[in-house]
N, C-alpha and C positions, 0 to 999 in steps of 0.2 A: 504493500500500500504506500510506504512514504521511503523513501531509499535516501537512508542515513549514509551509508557508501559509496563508495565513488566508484561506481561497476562501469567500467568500459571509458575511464576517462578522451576524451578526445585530443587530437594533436591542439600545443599551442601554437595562437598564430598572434606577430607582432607584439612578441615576447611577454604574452600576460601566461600565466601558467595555467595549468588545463585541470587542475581543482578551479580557479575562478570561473572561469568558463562554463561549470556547470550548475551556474547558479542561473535564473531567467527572470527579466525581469526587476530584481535587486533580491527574488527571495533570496535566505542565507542558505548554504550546501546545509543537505540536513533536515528540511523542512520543505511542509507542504503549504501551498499559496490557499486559501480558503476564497471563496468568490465572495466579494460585496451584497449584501442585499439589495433588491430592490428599493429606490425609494417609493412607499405608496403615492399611488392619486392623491393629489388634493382634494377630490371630491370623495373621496371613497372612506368609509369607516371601517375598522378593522373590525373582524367576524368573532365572536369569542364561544366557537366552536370548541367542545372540549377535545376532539380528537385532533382538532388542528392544536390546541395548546399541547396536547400529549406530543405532538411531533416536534415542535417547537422545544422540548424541553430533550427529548430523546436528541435533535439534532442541537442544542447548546451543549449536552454532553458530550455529542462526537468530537463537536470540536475540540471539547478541551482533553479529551483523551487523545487527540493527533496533537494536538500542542505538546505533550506532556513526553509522549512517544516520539515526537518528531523534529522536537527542539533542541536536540541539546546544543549543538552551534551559540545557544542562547547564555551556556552556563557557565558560569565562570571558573577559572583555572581549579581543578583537584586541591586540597589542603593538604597544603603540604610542600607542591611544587615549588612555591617562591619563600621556603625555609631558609633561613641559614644550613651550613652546610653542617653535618654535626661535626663536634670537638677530636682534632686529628686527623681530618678531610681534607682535600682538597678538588679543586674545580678545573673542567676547563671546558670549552664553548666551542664549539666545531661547526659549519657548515658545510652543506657539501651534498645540494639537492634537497628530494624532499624529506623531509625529517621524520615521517613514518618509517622507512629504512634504517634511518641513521639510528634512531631511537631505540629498534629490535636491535641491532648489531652491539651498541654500546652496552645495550642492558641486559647483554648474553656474557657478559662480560667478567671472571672473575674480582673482585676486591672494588665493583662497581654500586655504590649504593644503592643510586638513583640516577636515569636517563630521562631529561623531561624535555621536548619538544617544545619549539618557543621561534623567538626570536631576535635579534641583536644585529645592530650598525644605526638602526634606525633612530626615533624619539616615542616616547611613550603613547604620545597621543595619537601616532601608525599605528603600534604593534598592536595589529585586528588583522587576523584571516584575511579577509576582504578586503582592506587597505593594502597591506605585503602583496596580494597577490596581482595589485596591477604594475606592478616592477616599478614606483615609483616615490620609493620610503627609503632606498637605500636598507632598508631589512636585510636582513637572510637567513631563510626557513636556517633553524640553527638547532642545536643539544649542547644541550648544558650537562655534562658526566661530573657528577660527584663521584671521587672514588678513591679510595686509599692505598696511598704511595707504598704504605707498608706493602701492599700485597702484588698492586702495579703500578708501574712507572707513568708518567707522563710521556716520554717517550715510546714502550712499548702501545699508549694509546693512537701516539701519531703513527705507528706503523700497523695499526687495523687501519687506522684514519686512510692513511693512502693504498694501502694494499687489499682493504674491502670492503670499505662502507660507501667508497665513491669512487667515481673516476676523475684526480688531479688535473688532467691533462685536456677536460672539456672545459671551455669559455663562457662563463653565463648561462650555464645549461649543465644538466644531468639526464642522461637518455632521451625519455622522451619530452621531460619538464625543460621550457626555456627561460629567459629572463634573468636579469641581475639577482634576484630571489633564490636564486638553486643555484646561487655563485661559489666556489671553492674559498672560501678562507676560514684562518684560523685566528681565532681571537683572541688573543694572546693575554693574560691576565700582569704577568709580570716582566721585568729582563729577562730572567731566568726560561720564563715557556719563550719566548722570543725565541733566545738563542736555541734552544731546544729544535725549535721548528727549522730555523733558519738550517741548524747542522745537519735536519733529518733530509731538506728536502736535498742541500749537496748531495748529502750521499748518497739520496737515489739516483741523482741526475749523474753522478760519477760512475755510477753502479750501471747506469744504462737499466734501469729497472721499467720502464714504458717506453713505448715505440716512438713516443712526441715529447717537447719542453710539458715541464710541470704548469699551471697556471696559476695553484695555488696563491694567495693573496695573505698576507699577516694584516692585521687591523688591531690596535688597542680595544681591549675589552671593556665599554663604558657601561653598559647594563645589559641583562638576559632578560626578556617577559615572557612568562609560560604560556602557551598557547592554550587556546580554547577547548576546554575539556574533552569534546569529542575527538580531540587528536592523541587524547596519551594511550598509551598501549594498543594502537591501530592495528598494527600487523597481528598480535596475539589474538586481537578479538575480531579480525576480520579477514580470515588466512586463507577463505577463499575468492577475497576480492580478488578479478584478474587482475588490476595492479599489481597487486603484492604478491603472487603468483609468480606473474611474468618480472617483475623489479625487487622485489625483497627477499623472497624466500631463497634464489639463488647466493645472495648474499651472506647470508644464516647457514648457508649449505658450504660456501666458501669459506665463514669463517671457520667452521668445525675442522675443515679439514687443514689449511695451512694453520691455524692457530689452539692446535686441541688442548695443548698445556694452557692457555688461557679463558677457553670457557667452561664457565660453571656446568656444576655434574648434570642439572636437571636440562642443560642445554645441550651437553655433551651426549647422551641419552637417547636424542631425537634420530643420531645420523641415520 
């Protein structure tokens, strides 16, 4: 009845991403458009038929049962997402396409708290779904990975980052998603992740590790906002969207196998 999922996204065209595209209209992705009522005749008095009131009451209930079923686009970010990190964590912010990917891959992750899909480069007053997604916030669909050092590195995160959660080497686009939105960079919180990144992507580029220059972009990290609820754990809870099919689950299939010492047991489990 209302297609909370993005089934069969379409190609983007003039770089707006092909989640926006599937809104019509202004509804929001997520929800269903209710038709206006009629205004009565002026001349006409309304009938106080009991079986018309019974319907009238049956159909004010649908509605708000498709509202309740069809909105969550409406709801604001999970409690929790925009925490402080807990005591002994640390962070870091990656972009690099659409962030239902990014999101399962990080938070297959050993020594990873939390993986929350969001957004960063932008200003607060963008970071909306629907704003990010006409390429003109300077955003980008992002993840924010809490995860502790004790167990992984920041480095070994940049090397899922370029060896399976995206591809470095595409410009303003990830597969089939275009736009400065699904841009490669990494947000770099300190000097320290700077240079980190700055060492990791030499080395691939010395390594000959991709057929093309990297494109990856560093940016200072000014703030993360958590994206709209119906975005966190996408791929877990919607694994047979062809999306995530055809763009994610290979992903989660790739990390198990180049990176088995680093995913968690109940992820390891699946192969």
């Amino acid at each position: 009845m209302c297609n909370v999922s993005y089934h069969g996204r379409p190609t983007a065209v003039n770089g707006v991403g092909m989640k926006a595209r599937l809104r019509t209209g202004g509804v929001r992705p997520g929800t269903m458009a209710l038709p206006a009522p009629a205004a009565p005749h002026p001349q006409e008095r309304p009938v106080h038929n009991p079986r018309t009131r019974l319907s009238t009451l049956l159909g004010g209930a649908l509605a708000a049962l498709l509202f309740a079923v069809c909105a969550p686009s409406w709801l604001p970010a999970p409690a929790g997402a925009d925490a402080p990190p807990p005591v002994g964590t640390e962070r870091a912010v990656l972009a690099g396409g659409c962030f239902w990917g990014m999101e399962a891959v990080f938070g297959s992750l050993r020594g990873v708290v939390r993986a929350t899909p969001g957004f960063s480069g932008g200003s607060a007053a963008s970071a909306h779904y629907e704003i990010v997604s006409t390429g003109t916030t300077h955003h980008a669909e992002s993840v924010e990975v809490v995860y502790d050092p004790r167990v992984i590195s920041y480095q070994q995160l940049l090397q899922v980052y370029f060896r399976v959660a995206h591809d470095p080497t595409e410009l303003d686009r990830q597969g089939p998603d275009s736009g400065t939105q699904y841009r490669s960079t990494i947000f770099y919180a300190d000097a320290a992740q700077r240079a980190t990144a700055q060492s990791t992507i030499a080395q691939l580029t010395a390594q000959r590790v991709f057929g093309a220059p990297i494109v990856t972009t560093l940016e200072p990290l000014t703030a993360f906002y958590p994206a709209e609820a119906y975005h966190l754990h996408y791929v877990a809870r919607h694994p047979d969207d062809p999306y995530v099919v055809i763009n994610d689950l290979p992903k989660l299939a790739h990390l198990r196998a180049a990176f088995p010492a680093l995913v968690k047991p109940q992820q390891a489990a699946l192969r």
